[in-house]
C-alpha positions in Angstrom: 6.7 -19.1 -0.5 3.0 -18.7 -1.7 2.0 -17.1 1.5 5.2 -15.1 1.5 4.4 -13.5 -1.3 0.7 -12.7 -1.0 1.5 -11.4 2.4 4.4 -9.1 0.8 2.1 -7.9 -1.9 -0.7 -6.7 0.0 1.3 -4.9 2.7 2.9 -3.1 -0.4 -0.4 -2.5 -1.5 -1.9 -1.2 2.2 1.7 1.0 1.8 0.7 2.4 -1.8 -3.0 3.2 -0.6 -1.4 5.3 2.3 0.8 6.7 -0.1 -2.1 7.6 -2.6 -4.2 9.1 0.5 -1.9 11.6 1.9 -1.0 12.7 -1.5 -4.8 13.1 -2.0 -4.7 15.4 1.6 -1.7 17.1 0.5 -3.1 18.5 -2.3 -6.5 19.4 -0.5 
């Protein structure tokens, strides 16, 4: 369940730094 969850968390958090990045090209 440990892994689980560290596994979940930092795929959400490769998804939220894609997120943040094209936002950052959008606005470029």
């Amino acid at each position: 369940m440990c892994t689980y969850t560290q596994t979940h968390t930092h795929h959400t958090h490769i998804l939220l730094h894609l997120l943040v990045f094209i936002l950052i090209v959008e606005a470029i």
